[in-house]
Legacy VTK file of the C-alpha trace (Angstrom):
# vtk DataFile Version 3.0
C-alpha trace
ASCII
DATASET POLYDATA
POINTS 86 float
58.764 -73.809 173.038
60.645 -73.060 169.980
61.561 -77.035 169.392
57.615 -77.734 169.372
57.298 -74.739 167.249
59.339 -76.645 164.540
58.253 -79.986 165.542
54.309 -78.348 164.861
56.161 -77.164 160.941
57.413 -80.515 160.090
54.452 -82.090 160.621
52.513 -79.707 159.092
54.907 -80.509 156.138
54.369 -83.826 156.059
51.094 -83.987 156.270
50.648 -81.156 153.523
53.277 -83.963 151.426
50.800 -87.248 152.502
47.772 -84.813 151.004
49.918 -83.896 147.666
50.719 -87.607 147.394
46.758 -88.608 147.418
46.118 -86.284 144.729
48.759 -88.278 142.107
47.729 -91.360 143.027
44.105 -91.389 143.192
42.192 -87.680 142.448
39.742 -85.522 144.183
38.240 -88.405 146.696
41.458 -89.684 147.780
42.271 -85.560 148.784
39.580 -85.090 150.532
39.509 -88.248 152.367
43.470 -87.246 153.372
42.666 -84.138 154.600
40.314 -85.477 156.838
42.321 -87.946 157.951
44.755 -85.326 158.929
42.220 -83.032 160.268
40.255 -85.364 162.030
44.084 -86.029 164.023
44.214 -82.442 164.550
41.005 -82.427 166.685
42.309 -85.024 168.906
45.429 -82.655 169.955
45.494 -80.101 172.584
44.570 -77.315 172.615
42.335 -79.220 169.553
41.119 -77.979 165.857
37.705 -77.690 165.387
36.720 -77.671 161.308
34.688 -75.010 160.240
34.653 -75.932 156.537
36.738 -78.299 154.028
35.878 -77.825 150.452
38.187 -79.143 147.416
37.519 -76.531 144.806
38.001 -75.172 140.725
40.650 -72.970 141.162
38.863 -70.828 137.902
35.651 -70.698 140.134
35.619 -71.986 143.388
32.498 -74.648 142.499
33.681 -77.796 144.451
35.320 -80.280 142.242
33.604 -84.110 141.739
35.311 -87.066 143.335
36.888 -88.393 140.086
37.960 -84.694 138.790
41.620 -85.124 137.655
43.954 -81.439 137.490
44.366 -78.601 139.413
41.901 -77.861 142.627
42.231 -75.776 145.727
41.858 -77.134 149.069
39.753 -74.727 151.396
39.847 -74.993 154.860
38.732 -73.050 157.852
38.914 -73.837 161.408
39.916 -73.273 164.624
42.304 -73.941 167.262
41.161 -72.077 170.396
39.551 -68.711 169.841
42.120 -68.011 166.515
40.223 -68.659 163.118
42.767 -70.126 160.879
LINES 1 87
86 0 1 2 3 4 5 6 7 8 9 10 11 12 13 14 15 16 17 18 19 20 21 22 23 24 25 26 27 28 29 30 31 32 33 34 35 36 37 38 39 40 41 42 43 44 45 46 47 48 49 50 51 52 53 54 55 56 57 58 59 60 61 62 63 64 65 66 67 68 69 70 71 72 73 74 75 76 77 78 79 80 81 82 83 84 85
């Protein structure tokens, strides 16, 4: 249990690192459309996530941020894997 503990962390890792590497290379749309990707993994596992939300947001205001908005943002995400909100 404690091996797919840390298996579950360093892939969390890299997909946090394939999301950070989006947002050099191409911006807001690229981000989002990583995250996605990732997430959209994570609801094939078991036990799977289910999305609740997935925002990419001004980290002044929380507004959502356009595709081609270049700086800092926040990515917000909610969901669930079983009956834990995460």
């Amino acid at each position: 249990a404690e091996a797919l503990s840390r298996l579950g962390e360093a892939r969390a890792a890299a997909d946090a690192h394939a999301v950070a590497q989006a947002a050099e290379c191409a911006g807001a749309g690229a981000v989002r459309a990583a995250a996605r990707a990732v997430l959209d993994e994570a609801a094939e596992a078991e036990p799977p996530l289910t999305l609740d939300y997935l925002a990419l947001v001004d980290p002044a205001d929380f507004t959502e941020v356009p595709d081609d908005h270049q700086g800092e943002a926040v990515l917000a995400v909610a969901a669930r894997v079983g009956s834990t909100r995460l």
